[in-house]
TORPA-734915 format. One record per atom (N, C-alpha, C): x, y, z; residue in one letter. Coordinates in steps of 0.2 Angstrom, whole numbers, plus 5000, padded with zeros to 4 digits. Each point is the difference from the previous one (the first is absolute). Layout:
BEGIN
XYZA;...
REM end
This chain:
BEGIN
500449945000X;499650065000X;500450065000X;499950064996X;500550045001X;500050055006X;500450025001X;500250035008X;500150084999X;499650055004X;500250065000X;500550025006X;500750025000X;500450015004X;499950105001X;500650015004X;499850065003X;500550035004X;500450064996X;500750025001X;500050035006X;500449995007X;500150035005X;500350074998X;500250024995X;500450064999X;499850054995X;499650004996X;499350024996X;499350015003X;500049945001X;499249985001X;499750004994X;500549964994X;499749984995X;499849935001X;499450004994X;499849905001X;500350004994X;500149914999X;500449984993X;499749945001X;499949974993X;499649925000X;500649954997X;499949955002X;500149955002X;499749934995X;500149984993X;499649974996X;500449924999X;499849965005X;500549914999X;499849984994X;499250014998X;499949984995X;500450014993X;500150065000X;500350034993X;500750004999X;500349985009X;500749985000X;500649954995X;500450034999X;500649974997X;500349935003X;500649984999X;500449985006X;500550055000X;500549995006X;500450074999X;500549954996X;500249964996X;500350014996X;500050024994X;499450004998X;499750034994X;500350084999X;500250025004X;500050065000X;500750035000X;500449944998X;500849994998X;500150044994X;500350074999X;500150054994X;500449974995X;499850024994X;500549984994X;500550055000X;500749994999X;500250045000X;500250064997X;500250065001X;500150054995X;500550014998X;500350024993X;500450004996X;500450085002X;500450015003X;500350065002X;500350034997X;500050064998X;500350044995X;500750005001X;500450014996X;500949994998X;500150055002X;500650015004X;500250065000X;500550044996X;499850074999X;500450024993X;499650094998X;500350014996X;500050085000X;499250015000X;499549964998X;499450025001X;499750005006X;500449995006X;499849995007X;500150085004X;499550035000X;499950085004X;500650015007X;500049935005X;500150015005X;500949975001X;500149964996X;500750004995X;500450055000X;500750015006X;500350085000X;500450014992X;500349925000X;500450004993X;499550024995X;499550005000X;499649974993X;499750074998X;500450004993X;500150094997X;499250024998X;499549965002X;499350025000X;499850045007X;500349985004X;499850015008X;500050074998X;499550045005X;500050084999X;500150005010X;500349955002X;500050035009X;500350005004X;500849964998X;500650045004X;500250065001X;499750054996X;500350095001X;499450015008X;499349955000X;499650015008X;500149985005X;500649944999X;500149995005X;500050035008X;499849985005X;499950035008X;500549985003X;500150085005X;500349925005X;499949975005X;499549964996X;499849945005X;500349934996X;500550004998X;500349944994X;500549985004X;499749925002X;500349945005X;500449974995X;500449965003X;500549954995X;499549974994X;499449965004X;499549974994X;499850044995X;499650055004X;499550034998X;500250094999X;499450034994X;500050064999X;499750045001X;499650045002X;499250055001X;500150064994X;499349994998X;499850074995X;499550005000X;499950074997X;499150025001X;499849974993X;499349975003X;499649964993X;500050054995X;500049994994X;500150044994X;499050015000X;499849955000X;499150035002X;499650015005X;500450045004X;499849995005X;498949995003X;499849995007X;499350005001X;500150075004X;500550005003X;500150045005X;500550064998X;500150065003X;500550054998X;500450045006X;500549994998X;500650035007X;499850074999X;499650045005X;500250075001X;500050025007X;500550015001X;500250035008X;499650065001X;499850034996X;499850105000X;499349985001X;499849954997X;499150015001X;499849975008X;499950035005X;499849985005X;499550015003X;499750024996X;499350035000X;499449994993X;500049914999X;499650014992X;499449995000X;499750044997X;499450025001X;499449964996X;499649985002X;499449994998X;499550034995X;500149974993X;499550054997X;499449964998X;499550065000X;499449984998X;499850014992X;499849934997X;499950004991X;499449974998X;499950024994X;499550004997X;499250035005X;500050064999X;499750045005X;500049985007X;500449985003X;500249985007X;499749965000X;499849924996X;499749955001X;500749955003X;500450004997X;500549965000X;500850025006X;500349985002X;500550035005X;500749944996X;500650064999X;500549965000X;500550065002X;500649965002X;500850015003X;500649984994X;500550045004X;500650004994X;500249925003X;500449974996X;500149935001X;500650005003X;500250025008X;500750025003X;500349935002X;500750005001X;500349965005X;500749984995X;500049914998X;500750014996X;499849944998X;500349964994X;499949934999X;500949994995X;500249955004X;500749985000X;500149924998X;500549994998X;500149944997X;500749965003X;500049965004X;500649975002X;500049944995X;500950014996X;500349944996X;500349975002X;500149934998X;500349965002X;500550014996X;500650014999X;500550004996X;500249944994X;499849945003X;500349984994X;499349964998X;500150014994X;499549964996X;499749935001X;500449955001X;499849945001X;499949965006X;500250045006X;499550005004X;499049975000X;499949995006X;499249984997X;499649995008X;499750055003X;499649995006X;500249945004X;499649944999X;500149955005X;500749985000X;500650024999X;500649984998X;500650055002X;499750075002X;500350055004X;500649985005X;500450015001X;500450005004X;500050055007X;500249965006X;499750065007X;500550074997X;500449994998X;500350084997X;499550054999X;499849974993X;499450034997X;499350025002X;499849945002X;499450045008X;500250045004X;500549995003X;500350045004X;500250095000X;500050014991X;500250044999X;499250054998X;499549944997X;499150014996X;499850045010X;500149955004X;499950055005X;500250065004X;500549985000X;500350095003X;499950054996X;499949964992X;499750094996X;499350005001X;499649955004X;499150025001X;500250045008X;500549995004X;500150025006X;500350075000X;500250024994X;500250084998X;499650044997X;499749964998X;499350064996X;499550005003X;499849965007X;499750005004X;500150085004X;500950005001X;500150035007X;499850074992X;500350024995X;500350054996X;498950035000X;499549954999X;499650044998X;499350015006X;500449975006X;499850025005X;499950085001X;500850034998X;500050075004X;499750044993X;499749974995X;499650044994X;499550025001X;499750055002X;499650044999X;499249984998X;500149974993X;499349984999X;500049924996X;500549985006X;500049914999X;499549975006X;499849985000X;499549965005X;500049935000X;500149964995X;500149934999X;500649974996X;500549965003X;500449964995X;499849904997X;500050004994X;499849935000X;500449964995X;500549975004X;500749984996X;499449944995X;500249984995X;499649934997X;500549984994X;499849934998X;500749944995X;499449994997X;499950004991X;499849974997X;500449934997X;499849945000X;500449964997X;499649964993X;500350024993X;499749964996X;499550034997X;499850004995X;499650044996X;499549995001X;499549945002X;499550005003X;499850045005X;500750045003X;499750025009X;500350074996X;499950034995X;500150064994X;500750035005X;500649964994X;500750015003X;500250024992X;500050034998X;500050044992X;500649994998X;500550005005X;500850004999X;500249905004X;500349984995X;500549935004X;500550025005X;500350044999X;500650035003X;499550035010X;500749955002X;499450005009X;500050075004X;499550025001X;500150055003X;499250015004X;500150055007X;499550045003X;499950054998X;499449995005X;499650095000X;499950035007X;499950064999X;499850035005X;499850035001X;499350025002X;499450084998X;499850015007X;500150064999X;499850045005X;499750065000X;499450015003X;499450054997X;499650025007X;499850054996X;499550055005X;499449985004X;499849934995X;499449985003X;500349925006X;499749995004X;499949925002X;499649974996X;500449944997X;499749974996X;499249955004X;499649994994X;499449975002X;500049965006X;500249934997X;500149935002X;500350035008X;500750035001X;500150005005X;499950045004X;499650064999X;499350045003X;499649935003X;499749974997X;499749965003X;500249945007X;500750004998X;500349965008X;500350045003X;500050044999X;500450065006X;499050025005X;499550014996X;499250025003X;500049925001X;500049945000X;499749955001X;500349985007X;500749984999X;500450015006X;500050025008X;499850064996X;499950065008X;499549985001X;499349984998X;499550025001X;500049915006X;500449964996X;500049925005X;500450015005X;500650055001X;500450045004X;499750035006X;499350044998X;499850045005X;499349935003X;499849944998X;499649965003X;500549975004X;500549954997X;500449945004X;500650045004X;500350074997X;500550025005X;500749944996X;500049984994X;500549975000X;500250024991X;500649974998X;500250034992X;499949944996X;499350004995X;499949944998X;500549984996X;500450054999X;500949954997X;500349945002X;500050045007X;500349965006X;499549935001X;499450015001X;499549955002X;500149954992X;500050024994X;500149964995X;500549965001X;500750015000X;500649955005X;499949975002X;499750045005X;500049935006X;499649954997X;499349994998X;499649964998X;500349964992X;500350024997X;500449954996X;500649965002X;500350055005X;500449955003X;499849965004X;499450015004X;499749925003X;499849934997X;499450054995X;499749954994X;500549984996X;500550025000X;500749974993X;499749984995X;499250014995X;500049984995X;500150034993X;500050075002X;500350014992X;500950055001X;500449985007X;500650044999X;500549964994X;500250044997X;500649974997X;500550005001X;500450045004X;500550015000X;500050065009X;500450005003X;500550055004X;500649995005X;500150085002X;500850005001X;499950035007X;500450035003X;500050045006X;499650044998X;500050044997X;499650074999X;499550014995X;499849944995X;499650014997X;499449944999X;499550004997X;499549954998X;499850004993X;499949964999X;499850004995X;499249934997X;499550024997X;499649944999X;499450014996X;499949984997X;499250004996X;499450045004X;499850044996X;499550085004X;499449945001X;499449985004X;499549995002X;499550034995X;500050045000X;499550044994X;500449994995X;500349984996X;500250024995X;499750014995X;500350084996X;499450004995X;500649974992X;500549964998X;500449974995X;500049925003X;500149964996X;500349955001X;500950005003X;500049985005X;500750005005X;500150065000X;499850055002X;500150045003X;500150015006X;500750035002X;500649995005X;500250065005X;500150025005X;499950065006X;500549985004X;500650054999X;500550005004X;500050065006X;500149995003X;500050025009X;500550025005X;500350045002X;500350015006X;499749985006X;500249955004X;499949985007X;499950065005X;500550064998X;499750035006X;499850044997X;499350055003X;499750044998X;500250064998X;500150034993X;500450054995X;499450024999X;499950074997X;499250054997X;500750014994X;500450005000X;500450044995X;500549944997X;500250024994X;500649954998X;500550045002X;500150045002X;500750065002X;500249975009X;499449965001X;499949995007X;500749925003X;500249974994X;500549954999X;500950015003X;500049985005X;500849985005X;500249954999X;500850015000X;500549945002X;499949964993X;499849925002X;500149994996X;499549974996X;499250065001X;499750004997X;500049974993X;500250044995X;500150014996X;500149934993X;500749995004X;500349944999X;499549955000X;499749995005X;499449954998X;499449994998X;500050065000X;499550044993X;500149974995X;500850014998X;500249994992X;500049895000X;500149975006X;500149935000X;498949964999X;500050065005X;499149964996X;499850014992X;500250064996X;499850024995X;500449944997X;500850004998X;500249954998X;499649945000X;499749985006X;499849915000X;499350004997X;499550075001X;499549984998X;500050004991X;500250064997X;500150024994X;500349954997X;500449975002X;500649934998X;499249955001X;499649965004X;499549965001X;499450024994X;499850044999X;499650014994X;500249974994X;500850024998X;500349984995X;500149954997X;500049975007X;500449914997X;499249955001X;499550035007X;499449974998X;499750014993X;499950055000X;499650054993X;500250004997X;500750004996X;500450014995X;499950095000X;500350045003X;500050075001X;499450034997X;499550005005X;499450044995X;500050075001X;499650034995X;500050075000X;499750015007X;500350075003X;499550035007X;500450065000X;499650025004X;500250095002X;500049995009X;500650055003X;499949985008X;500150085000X;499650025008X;500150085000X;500050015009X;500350045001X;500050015006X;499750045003X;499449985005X;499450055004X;500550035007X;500150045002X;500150075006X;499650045002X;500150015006X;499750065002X;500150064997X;499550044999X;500350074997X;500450045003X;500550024993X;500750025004X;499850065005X;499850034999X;499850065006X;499850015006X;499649925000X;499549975007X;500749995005X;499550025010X;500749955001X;499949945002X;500549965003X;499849945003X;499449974999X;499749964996X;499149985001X;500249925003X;499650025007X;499949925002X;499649944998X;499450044995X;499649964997X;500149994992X;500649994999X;500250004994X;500749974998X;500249954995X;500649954999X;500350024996X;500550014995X;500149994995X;500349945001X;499849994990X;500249934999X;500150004991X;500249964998X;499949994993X;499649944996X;499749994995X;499549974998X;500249994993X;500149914999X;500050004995X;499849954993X;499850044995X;499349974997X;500149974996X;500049934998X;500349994994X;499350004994X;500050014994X;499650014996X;500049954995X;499749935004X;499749954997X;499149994996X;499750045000X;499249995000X;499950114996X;499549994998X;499750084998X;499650015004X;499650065000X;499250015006X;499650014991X;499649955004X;499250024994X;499650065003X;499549974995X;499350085000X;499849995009X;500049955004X;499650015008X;500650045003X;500649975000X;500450035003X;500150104999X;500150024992X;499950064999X;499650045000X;499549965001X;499250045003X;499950015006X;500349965007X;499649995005X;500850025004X;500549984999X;500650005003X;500249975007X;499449934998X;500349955004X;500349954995X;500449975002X;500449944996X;499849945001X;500149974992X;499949905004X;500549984997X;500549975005X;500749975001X;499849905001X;500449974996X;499749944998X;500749965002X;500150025007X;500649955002X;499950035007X;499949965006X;500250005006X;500650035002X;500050075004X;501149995002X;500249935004X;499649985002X;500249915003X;500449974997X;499549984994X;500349964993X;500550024998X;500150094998X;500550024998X;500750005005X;499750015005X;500849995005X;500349954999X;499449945002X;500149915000X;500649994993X;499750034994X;500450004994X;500450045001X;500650045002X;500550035000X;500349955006X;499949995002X;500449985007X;500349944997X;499449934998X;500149944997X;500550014994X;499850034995X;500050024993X;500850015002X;500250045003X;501050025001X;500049955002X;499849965005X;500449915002X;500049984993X;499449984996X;500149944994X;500650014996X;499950104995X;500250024998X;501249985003X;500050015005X;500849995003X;499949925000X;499649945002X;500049965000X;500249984992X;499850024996X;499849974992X;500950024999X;500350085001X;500450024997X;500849945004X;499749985007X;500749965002X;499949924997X;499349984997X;500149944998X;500349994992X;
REM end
């Protein structure tokens, strides 16, 4: 019978359809043909097409590079700090200039590939989301940073060559408007951080964790609105990614590796996009509020219910999906030592 679940962190519902269910092997991607690297490659410093070593920042780690996206959503102006609201077409309609900044971390070399990063490279993806955190904090008319990886064309990664993003804008974005109000609102009944209460509760039920370390967790979302879709965690309660000590960080970069690396070799690397939710840079400390990163792999489309109504039907349990990541890397290592 299909089951309506019900996000702690939303208070969205997302359905639950066994009937229409796959197996999760089924859901094993064909692989994609990765473009060659070579002068038509944009993010290529050597390659006489590149129009983006004269942008470089300095925020350029041994790996990796930072520049402002050539299209940007968002736009760096330090001077407008005061943008104004206009009213159009006879003050029926209201809009704002599109402020904040949207940046592109590179991975330097070309044949690199997501799930096969080395902790250098994480290492480096992060401390430039933990620099433009701190840089667009003290900005005027930044109010949200939201670092995000698309991987693979399907999860609209336009360019082969690896690289982030990072947009940061004027508004708080929707979705996480809605867990920062939902949150607080279960904050101000139970008195506790449902981040922290979700922890605890997957670590007692153990059924959909995949993976963790000292400091982080990681496991299949309960609501989840994708097939295997995956939520990584800080143990101790952080409202901010900027919020990260010692050696934080480090095994930040050791869950990312193990999880990214388990999709790949379960799934044969399928396309997904991961992004990372924080408290708005501005806010202080919020005790009813976690950051964390969330990541989606883009196995399945949304039909006309889902775009209509904006609840999802997700046709794989995170149960099953765990049970197949967890098993799936024993077979998968088992088959490669026989």
């Amino acid at each position: 019978m299909p089951q309506l679940r019900q996000s702690i962190i939303t208070g969205d519902w997302v359905v639950f359809a066994p009937e229409r269910a796959k197996r999760p092997s089924d859901y094993v991607w064909k692989a994609h043909q990765k473009q060659e690297k070579g002068d038509g490659c944009p993010f290529c410093i050597e390659s006489k097409t590149s129009s983006y070593p004269e942008r470089v920042r300095t925020l350029d780690k041994e790996t990796t590079y930072t520049v402002p996206n050539k299209f940007p959503a968002f736009i760096e102006d330090p001077r407008m700090c005061d943008p104004k609201r206009y009213k159009i077409e006879d003050e029926f309609y209201s809009m704002r200039s599109s402020l904040g900044g949207h940046d592109v971390v590179v991975v330097r070399d070309h044949d690199q590939d997501l799930p096969r990063f080395t902790e250098a490279i994480w290492d480096d993806i992060l401390e430039t989301f933990t620099d433009q955190y701190k840089h667009f904090k003290d900005m005027c008319n930044v109010e949200y940073v939201m670092p995000i990886y698309n991987h693979g064309p399907e999860a609209a990664a336009s360019i082969d060559h690896p690289h982030a993003q990072i947009f940061s804008s004027i508004i708080i974005p929707n979705i996480v408007a809605r867990e920062i109000s939902y949150t607080k609102q279960r904050h101000d009944d139970r008195k506790e951080c449902s981040f922290c209460e979700l922890i605890e509760h997957e670590k007692e039920q153990n059924l959909r964790i995949i993976f963790e370390n000292d400091d982080f967790v990681a496991f299949t979302f309960y609501a989840a609105r994708f097939p295997f879709e995956i939520w990584i965690l800080p143990k101790k309660h952080q409202s901010h990614f900027t919020d990260m000590k010692g050696n934080d960080r480090g095994n930040l970069v050791k869950i990312c590796r193990q999880i990214f690396n388990r999709l790949d070799v379960v799934l044969n690397d399928p396309p997904l996009n991961f992004f990372i939710h924080s408290a708005p840079v501005k806010e202080r400390p919020m005790v009813s509020y976690h950051w964390h990163m969330e990541v989606a792999p883009r196995l399945t489309n949304y039909g006309g219910y889902e775009m209509g109504s904006g609840v999802i039907i997700d046709i794989i349990n995170p149960e099953s999906a765990a049970d197949y990541l967890r098993m799936g890397q024993k077979v998968k290592n088992s088959a490669k030592q026989t």
